[in-house]
PDBQT receptor file of N, H, CA, C and O in Angstrom, charges set to zero:
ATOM      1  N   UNK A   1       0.852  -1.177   0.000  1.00  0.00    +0.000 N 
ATOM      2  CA  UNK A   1       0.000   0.000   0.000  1.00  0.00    +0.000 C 
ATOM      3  C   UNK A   1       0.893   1.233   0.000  1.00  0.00    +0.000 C 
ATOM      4  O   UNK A   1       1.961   1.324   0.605  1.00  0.00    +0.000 OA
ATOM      5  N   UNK A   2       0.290   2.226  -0.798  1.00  0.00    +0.000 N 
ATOM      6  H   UNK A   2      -0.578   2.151  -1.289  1.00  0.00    +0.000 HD
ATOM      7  CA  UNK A   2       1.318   3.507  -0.710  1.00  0.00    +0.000 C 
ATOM      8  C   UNK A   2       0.803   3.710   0.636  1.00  0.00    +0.000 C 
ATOM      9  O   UNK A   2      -0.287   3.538   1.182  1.00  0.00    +0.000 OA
ATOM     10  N   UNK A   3       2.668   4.397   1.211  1.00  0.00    +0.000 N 
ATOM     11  H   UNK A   3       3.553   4.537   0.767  1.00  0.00    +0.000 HD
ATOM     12  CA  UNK A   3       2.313   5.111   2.219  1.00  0.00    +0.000 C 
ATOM     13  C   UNK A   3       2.480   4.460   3.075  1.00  0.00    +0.000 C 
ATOM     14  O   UNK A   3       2.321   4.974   4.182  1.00  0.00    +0.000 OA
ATOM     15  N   UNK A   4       2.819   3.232   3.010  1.00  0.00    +0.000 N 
ATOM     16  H   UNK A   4       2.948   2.815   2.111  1.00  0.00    +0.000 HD
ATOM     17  CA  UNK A   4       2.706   1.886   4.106  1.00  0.00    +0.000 C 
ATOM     18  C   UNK A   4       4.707   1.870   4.286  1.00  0.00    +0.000 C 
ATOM     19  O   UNK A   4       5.402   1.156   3.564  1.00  0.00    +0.000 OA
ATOM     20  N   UNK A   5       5.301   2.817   5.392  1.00  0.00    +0.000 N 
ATOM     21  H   UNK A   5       4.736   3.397   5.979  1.00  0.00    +0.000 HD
ATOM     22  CA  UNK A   5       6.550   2.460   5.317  1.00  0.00    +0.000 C 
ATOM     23  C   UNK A   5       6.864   2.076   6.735  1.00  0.00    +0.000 C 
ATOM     24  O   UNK A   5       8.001   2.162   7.199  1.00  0.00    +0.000 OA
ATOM     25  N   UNK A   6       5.771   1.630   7.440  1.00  0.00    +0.000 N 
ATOM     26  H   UNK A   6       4.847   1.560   7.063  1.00  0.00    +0.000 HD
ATOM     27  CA  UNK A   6       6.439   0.723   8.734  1.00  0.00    +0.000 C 
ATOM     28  C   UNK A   6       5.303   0.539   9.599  1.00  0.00    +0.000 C 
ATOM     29  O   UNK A   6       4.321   1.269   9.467  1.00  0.00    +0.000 OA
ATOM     30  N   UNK A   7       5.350  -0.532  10.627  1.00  0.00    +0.000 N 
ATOM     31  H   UNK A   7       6.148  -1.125  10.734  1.00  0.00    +0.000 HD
ATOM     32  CA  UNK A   7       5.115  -1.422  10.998  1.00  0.00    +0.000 C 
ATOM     33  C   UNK A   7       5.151  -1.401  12.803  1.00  0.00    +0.000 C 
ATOM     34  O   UNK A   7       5.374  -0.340  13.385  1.00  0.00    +0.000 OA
ATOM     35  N   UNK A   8       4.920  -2.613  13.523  1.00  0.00    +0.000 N 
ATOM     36  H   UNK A   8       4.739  -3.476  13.050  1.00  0.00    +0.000 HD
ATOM     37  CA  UNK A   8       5.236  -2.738  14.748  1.00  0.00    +0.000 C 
ATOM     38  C   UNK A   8       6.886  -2.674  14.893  1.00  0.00    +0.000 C 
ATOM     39  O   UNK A   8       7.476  -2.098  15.807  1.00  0.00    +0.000 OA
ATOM     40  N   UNK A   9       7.328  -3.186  14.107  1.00  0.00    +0.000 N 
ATOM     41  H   UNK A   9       6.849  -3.654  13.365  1.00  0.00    +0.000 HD
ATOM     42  CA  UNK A   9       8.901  -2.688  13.530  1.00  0.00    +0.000 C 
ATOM     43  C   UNK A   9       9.375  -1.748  12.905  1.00  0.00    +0.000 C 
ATOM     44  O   UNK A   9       9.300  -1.720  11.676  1.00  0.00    +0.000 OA
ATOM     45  N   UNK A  10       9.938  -0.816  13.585  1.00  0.00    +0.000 N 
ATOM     46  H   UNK A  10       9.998  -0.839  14.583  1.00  0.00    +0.000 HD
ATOM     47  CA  UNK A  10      10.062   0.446  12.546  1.00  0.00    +0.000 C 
ATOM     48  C   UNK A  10      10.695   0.152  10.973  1.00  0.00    +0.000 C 
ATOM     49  O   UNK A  10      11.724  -0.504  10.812  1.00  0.00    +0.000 OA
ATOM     50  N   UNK A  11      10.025   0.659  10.009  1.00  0.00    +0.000 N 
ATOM     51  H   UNK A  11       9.189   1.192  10.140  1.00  0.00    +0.000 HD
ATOM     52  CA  UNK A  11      10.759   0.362   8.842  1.00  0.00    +0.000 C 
ATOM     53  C   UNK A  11      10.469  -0.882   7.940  1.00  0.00    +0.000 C 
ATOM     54  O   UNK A  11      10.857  -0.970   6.775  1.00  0.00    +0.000 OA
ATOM     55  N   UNK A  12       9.717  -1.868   8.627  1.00  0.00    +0.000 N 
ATOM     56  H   UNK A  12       9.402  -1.796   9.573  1.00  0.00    +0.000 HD
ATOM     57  CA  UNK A  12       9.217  -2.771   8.069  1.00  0.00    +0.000 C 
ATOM     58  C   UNK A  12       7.830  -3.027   8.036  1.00  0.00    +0.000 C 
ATOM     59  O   UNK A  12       7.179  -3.470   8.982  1.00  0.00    +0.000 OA
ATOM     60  N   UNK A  13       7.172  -2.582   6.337  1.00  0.00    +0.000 N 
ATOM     61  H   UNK A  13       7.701  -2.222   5.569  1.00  0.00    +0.000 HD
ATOM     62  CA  UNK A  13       6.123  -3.101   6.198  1.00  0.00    +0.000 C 
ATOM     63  C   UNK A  13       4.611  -3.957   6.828  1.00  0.00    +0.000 C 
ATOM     64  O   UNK A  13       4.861  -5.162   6.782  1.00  0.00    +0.000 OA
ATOM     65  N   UNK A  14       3.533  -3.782   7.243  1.00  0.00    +0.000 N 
ATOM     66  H   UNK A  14       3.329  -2.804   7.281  1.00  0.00    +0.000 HD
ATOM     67  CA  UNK A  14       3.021  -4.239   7.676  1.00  0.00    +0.000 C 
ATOM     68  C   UNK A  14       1.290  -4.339   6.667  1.00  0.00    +0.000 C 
ATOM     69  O   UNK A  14       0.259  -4.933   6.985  1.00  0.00    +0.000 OA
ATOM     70  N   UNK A  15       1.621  -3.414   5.306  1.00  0.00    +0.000 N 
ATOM     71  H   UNK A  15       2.458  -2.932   5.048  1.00  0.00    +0.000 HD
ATOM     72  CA  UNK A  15       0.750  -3.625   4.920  1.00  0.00    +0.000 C 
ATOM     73  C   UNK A  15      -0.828  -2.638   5.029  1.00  0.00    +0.000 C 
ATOM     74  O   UNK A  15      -1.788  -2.774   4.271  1.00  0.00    +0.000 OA
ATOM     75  N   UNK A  16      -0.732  -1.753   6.081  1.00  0.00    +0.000 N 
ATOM     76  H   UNK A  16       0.049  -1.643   6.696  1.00  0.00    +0.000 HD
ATOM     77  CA  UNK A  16      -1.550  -1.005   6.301  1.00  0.00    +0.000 C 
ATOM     78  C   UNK A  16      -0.779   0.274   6.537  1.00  0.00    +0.000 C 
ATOM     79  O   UNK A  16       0.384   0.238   6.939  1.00  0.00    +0.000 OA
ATOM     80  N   UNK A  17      -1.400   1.373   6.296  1.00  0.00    +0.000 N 
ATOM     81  H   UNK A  17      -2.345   1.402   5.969  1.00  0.00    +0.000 HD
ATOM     82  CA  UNK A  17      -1.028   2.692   6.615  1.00  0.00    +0.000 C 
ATOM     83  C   UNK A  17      -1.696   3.311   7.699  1.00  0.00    +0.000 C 
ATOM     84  O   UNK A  17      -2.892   3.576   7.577  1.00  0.00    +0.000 OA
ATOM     85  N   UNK A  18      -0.950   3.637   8.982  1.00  0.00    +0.000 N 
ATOM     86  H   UNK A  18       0.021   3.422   9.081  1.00  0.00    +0.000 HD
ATOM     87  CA  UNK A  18      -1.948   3.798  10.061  1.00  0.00    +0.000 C 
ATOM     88  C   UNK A  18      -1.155   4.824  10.693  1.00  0.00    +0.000 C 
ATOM     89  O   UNK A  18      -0.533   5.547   9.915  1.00  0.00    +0.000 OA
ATOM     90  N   UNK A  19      -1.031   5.060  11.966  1.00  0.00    +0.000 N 
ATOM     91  H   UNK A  19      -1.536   4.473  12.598  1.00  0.00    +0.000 HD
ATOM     92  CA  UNK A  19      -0.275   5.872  12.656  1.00  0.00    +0.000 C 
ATOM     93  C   UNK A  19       1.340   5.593  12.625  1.00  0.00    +0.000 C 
ATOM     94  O   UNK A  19       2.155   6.510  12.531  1.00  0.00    +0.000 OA
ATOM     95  N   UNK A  20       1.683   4.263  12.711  1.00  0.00    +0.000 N 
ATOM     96  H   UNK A  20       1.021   3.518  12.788  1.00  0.00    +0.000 HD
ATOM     97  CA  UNK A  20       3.005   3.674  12.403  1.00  0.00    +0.000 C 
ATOM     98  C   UNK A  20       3.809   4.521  11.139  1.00  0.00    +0.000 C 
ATOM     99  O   UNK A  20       4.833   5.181  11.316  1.00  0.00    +0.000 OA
ATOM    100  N   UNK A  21       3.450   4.432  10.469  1.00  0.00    +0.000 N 
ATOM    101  H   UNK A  21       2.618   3.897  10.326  1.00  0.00    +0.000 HD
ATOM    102  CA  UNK A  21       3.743   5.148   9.431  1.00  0.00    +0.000 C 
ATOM    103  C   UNK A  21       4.158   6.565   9.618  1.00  0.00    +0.000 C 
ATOM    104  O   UNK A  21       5.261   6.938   9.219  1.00  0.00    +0.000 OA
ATOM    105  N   UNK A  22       3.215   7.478  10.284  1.00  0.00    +0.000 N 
ATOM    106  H   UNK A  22       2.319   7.175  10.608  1.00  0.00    +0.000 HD
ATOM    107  CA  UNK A  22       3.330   8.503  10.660  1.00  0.00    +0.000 C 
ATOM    108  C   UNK A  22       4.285   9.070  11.430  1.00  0.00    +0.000 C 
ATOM    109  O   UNK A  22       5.086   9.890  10.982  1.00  0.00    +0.000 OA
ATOM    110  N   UNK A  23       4.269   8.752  12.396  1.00  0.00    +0.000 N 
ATOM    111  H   UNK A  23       3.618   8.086  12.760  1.00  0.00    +0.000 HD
ATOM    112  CA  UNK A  23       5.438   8.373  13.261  1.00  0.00    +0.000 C 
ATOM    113  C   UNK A  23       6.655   7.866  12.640  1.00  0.00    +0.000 C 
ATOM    114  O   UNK A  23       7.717   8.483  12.561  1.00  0.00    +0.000 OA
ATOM    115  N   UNK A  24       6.514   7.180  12.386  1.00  0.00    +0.000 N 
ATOM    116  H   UNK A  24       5.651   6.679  12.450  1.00  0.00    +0.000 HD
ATOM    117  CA  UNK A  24       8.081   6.862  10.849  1.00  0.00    +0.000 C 
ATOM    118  C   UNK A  24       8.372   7.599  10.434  1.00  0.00    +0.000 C 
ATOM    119  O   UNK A  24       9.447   8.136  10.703  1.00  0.00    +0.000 OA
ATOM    120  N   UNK A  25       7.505   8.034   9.500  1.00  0.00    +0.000 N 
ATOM    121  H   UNK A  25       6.632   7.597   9.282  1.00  0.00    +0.000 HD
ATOM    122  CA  UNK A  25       7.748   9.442   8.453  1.00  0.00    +0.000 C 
ATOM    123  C   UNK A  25       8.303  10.845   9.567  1.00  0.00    +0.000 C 
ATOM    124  O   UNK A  25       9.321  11.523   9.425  1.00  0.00    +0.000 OA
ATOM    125  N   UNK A  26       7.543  10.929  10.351  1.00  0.00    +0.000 N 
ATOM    126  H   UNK A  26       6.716  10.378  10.467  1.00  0.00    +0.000 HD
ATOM    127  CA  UNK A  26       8.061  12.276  11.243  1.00  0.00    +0.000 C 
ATOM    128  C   UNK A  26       9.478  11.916  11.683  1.00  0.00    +0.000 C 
ATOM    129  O   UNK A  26      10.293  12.746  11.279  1.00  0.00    +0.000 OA
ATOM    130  N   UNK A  27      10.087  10.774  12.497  1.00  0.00    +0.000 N 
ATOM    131  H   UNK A  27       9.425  10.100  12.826  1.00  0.00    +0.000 HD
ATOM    132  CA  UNK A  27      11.373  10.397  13.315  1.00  0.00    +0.000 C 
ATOM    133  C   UNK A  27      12.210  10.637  12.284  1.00  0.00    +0.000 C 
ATOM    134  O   UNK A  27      13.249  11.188  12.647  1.00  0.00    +0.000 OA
ATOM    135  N   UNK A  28      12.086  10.310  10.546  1.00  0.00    +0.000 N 
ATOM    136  H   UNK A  28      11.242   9.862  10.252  1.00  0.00    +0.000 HD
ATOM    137  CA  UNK A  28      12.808  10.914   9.449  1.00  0.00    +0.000 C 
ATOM    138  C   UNK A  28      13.034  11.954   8.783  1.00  0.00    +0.000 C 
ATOM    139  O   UNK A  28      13.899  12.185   7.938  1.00  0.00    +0.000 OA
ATOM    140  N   UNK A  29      11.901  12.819   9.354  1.00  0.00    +0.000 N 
ATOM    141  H   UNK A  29      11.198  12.631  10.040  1.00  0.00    +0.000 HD
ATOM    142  CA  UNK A  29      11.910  14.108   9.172  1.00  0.00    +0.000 C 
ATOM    143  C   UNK A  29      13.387  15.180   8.507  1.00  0.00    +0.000 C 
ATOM    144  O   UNK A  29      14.370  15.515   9.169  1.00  0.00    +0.000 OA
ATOM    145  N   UNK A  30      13.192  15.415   7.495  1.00  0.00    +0.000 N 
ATOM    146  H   UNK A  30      12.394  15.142   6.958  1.00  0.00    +0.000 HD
ATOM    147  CA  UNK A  30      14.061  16.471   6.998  1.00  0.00    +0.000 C 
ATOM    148  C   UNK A  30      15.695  15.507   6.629  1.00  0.00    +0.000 C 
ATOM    149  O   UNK A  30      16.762  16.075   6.395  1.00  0.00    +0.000 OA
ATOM    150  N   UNK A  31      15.501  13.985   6.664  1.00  0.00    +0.000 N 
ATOM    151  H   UNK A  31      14.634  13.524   6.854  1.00  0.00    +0.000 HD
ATOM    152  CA  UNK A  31      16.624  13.496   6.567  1.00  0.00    +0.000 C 
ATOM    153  C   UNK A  31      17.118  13.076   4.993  1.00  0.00    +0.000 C 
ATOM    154  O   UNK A  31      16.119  12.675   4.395  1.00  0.00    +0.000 OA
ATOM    155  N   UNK A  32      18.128  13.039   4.260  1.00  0.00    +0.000 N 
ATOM    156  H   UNK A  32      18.939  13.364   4.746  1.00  0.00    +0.000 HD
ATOM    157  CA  UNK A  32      18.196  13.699   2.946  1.00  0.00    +0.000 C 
ATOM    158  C   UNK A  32      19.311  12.716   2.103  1.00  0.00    +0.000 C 
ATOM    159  O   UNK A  32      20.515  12.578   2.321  1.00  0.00    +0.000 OA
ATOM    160  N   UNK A  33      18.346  12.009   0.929  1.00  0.00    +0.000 N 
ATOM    161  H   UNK A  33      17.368  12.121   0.752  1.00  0.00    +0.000 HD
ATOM    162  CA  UNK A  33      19.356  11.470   0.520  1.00  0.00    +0.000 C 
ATOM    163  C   UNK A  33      21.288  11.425   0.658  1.00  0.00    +0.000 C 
ATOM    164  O   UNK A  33      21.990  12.235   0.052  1.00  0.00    +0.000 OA
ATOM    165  N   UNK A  34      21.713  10.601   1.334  1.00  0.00    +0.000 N 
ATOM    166  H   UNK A  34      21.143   9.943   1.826  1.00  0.00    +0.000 HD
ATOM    167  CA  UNK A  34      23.121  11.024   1.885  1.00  0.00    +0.000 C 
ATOM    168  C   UNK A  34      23.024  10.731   3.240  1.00  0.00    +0.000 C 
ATOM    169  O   UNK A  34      23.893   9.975   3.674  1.00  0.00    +0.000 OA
ATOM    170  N   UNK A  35      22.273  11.096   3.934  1.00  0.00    +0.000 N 
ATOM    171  H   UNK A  35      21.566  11.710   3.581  1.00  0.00    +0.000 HD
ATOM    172  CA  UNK A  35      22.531  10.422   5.055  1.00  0.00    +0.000 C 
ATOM    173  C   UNK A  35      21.912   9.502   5.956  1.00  0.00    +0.000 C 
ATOM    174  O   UNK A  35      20.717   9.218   5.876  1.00  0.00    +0.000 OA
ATOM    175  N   UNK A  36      22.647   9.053   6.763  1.00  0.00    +0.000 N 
ATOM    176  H   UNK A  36      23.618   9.284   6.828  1.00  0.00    +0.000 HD
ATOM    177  CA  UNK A  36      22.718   7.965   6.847  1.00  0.00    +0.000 C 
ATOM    178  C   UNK A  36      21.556   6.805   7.537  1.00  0.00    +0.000 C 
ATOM    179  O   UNK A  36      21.532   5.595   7.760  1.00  0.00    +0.000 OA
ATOM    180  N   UNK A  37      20.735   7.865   7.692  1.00  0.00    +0.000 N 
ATOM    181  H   UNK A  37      20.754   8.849   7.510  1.00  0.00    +0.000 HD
ATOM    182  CA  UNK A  37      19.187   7.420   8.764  1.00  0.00    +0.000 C 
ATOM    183  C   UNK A  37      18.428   7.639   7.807  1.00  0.00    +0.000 C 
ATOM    184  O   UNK A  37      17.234   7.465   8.051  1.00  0.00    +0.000 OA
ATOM    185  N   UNK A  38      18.785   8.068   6.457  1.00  0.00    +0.000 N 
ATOM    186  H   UNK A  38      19.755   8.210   6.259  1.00  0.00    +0.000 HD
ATOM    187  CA  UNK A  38      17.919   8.175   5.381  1.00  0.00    +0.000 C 
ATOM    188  C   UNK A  38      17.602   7.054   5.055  1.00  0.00    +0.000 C 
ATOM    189  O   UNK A  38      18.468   6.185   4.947  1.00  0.00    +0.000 OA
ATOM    190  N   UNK A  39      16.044   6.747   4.773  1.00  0.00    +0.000 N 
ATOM    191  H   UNK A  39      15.341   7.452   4.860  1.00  0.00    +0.000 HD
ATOM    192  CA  UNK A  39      15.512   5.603   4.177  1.00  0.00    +0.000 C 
ATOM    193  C   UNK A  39      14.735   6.117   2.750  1.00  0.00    +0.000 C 
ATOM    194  O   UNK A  39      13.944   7.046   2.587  1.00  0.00    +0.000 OA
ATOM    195  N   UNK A  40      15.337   5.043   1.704  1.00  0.00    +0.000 N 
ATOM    196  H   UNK A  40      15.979   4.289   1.837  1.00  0.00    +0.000 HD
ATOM    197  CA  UNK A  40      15.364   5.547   0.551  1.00  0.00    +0.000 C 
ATOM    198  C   UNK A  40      12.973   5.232   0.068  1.00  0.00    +0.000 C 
ATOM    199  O   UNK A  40      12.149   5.868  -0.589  1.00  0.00    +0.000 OA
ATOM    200  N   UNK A  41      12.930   3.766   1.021  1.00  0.00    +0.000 N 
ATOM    201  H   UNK A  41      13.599   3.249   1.555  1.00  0.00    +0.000 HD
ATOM    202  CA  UNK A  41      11.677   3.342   0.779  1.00  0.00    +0.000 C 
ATOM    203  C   UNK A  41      10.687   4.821   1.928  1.00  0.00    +0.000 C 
ATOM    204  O   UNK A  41       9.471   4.766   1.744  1.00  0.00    +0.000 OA
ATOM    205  N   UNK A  42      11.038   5.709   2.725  1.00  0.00    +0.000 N 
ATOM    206  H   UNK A  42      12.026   5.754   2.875  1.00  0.00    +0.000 HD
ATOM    207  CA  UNK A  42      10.361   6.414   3.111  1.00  0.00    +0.000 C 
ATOM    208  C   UNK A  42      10.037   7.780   2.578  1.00  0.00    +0.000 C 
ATOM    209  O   UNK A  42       9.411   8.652   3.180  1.00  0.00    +0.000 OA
ATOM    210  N   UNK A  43      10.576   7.855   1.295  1.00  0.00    +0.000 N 
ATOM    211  H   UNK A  43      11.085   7.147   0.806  1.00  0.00    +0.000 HD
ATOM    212  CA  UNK A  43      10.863   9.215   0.338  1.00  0.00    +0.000 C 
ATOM    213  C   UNK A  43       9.569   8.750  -0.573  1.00  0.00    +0.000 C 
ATOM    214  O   UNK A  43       9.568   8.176  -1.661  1.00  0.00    +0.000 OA
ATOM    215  N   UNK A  44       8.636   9.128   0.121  1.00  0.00    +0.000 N 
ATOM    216  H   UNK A  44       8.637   9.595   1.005  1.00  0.00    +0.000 HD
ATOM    217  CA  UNK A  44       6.992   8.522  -1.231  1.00  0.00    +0.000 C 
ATOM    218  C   UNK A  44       7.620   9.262  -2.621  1.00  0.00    +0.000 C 
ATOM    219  O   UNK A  44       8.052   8.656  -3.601  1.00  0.00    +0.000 OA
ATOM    220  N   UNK A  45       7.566  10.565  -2.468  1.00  0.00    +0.000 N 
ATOM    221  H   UNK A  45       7.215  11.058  -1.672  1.00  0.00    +0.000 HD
ATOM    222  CA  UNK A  45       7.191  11.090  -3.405  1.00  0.00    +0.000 C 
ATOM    223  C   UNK A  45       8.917  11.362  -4.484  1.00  0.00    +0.000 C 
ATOM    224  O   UNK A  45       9.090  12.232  -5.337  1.00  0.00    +0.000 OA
ATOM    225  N   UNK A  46      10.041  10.172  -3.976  1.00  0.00    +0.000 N 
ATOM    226  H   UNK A  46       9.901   9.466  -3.283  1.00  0.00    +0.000 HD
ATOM    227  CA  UNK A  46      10.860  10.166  -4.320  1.00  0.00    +0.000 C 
ATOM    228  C   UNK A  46      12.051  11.807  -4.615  1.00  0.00    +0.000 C 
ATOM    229  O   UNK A  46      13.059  11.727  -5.317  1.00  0.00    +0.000 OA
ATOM    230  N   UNK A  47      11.744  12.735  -4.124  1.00  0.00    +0.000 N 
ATOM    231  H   UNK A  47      10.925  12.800  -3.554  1.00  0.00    +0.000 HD
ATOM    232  CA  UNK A  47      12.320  13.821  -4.506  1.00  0.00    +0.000 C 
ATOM    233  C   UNK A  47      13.927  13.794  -2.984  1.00  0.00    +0.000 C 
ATOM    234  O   UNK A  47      14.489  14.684  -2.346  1.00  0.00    +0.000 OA
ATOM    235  N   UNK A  48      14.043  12.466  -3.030  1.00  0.00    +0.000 N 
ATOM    236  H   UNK A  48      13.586  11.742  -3.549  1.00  0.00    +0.000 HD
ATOM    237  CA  UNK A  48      15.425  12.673  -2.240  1.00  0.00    +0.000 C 
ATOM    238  C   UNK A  48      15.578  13.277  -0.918  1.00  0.00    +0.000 C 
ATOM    239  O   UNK A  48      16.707  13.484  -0.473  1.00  0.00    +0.000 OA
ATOM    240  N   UNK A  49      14.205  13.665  -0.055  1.00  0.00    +0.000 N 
ATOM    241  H   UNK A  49      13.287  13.497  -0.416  1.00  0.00    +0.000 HD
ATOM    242  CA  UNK A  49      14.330  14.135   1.212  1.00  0.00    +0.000 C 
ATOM    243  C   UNK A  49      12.472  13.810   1.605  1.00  0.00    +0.000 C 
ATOM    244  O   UNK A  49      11.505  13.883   0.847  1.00  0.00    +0.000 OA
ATOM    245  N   UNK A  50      12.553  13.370   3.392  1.00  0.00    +0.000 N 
ATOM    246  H   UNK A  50      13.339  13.310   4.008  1.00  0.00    +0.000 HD
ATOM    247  CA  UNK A  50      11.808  13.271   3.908  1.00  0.00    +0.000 C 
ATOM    248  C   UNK A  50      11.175  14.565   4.466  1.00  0.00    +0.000 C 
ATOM    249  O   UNK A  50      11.815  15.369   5.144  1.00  0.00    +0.000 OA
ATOM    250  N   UNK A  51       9.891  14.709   4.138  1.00  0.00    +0.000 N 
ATOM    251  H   UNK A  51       9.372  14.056   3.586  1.00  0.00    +0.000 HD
ATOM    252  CA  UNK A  51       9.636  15.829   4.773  1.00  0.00    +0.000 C 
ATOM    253  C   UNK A  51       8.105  15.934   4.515  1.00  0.00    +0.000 C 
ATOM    254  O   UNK A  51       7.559  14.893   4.152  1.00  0.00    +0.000 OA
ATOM    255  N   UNK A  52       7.239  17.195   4.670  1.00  0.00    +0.000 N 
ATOM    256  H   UNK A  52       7.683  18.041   4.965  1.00  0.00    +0.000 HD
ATOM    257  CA  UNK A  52       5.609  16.777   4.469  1.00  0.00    +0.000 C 
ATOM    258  C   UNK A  52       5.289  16.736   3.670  1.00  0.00    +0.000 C 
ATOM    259  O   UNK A  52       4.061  16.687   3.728  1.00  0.00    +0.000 OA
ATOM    260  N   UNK A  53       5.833  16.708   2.205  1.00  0.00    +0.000 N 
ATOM    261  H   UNK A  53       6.831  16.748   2.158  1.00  0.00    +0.000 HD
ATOM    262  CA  UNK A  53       5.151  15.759   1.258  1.00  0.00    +0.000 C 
ATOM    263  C   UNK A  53       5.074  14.492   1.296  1.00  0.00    +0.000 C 
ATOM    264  O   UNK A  53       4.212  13.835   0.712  1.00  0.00    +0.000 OA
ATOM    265  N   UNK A  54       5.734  14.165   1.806  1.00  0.00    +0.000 N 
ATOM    266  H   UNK A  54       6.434  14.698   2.281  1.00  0.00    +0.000 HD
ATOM    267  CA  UNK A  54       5.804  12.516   1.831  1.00  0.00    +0.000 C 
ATOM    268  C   UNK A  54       4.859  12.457   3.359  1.00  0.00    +0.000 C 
ATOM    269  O   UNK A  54       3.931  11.745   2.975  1.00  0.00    +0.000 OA
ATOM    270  N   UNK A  55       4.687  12.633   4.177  1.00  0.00    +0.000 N 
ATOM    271  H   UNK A  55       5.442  13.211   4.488  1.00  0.00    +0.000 HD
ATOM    272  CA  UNK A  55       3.777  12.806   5.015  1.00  0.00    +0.000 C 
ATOM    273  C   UNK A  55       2.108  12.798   4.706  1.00  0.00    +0.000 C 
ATOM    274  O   UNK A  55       1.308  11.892   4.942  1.00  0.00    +0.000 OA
ATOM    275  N   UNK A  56       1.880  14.049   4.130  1.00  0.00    +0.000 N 
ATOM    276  H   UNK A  56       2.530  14.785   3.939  1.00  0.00    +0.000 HD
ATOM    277  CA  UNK A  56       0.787  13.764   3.353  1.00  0.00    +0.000 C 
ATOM    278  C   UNK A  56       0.322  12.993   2.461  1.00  0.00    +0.000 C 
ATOM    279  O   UNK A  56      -0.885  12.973   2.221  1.00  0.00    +0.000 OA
ATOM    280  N   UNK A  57       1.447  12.009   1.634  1.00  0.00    +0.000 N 
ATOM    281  H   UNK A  57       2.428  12.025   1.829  1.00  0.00    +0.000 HD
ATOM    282  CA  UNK A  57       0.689  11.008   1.431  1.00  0.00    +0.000 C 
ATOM    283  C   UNK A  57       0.514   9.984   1.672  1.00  0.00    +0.000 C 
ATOM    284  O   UNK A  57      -0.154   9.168   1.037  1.00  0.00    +0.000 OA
ATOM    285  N   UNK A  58       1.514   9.739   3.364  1.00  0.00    +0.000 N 
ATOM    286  H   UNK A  58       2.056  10.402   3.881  1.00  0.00    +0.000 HD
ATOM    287  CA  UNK A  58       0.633   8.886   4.135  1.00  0.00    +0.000 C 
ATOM    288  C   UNK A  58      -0.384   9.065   4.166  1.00  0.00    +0.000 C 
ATOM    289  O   UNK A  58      -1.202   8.233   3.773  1.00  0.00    +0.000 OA
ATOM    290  N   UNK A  59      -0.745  10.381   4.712  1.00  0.00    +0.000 N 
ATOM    291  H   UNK A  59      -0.081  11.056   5.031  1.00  0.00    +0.000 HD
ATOM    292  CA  UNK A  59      -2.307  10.740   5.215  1.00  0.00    +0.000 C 
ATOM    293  C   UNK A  59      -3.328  10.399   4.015  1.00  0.00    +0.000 C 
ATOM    294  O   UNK A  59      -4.317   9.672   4.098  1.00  0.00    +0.000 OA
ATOM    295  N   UNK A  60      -2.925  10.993   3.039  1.00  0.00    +0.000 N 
ATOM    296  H   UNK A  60      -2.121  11.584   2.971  1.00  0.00    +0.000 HD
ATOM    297  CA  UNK A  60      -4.224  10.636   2.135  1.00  0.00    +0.000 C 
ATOM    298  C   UNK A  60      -4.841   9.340   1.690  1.00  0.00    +0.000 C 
ATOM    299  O   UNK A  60      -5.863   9.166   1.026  1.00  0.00    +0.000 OA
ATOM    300  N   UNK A  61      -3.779   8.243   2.331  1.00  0.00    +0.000 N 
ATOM    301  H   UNK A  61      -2.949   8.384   2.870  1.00  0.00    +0.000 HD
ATOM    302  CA  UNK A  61      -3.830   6.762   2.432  1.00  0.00    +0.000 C 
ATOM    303  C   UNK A  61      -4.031   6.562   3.465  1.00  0.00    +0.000 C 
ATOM    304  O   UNK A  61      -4.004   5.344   3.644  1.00  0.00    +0.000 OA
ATOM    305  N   UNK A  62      -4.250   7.125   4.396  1.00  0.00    +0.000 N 
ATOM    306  H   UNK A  62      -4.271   8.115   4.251  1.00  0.00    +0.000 HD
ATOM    307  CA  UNK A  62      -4.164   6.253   5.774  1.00  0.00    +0.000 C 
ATOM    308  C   UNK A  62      -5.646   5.782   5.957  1.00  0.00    +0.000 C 
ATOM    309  O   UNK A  62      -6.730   6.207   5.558  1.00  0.00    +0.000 OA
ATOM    310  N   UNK A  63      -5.192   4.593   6.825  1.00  0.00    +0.000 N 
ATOM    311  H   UNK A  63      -4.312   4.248   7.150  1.00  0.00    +0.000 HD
ATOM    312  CA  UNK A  63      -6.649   3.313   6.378  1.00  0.00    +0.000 C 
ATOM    313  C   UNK A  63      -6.419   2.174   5.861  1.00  0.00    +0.000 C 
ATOM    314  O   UNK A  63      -6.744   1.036   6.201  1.00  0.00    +0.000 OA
ATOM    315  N   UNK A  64      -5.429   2.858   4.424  1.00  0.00    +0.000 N 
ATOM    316  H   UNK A  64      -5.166   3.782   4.148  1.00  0.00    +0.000 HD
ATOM    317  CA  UNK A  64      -5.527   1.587   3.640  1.00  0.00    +0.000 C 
ATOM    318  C   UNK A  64      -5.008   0.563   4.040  1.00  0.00    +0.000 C 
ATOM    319  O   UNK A  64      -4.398   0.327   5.083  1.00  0.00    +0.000 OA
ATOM    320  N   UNK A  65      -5.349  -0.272   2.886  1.00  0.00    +0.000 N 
ATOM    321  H   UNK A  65      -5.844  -0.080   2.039  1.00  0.00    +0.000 HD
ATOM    322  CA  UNK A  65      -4.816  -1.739   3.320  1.00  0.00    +0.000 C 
ATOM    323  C   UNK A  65      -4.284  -2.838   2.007  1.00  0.00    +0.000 C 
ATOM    324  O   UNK A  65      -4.550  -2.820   0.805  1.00  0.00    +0.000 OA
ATOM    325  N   UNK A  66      -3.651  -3.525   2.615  1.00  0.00    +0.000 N 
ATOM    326  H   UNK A  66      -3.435  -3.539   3.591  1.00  0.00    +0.000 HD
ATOM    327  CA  UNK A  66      -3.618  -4.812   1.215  1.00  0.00    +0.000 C 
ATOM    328  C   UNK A  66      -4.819  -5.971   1.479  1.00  0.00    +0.000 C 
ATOM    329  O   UNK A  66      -4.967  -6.898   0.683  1.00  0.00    +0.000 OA
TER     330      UNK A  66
């Protein structure tokens, strides 16, 4: 599911987009291709940095599911 970048495990998939996610996405906050807490699968909107675009489209998924 878009938007689905973690889990009861941070970082690993669970298939739903819920608060997990959110929380993911924020703890990555502003972190930028290059370094080293950068996660390349938490960049939705692929533009090389975490930040509230990629946030928002957790949100506009959140719910979903596989």
């Amino acid at each position: 599911v878009f938007g689905d970048v973690s889990g009861p495990t941070q970082g690993v998939y669970d298939g739903v987009v819920d608060m997990q996610d959110i929380n993911y996405l924020t703890l990555l906050f502003n972190k930028r291709a290059g370094n080293s807490s950068f996660n390349p699968n938490a960049d939705l909107n692929d533009d090389l940095v975490i930040n509230m675009k990629d946030i928002q489209i957790a949100i506009i998924n959140f719910s979903k599911h596989e």
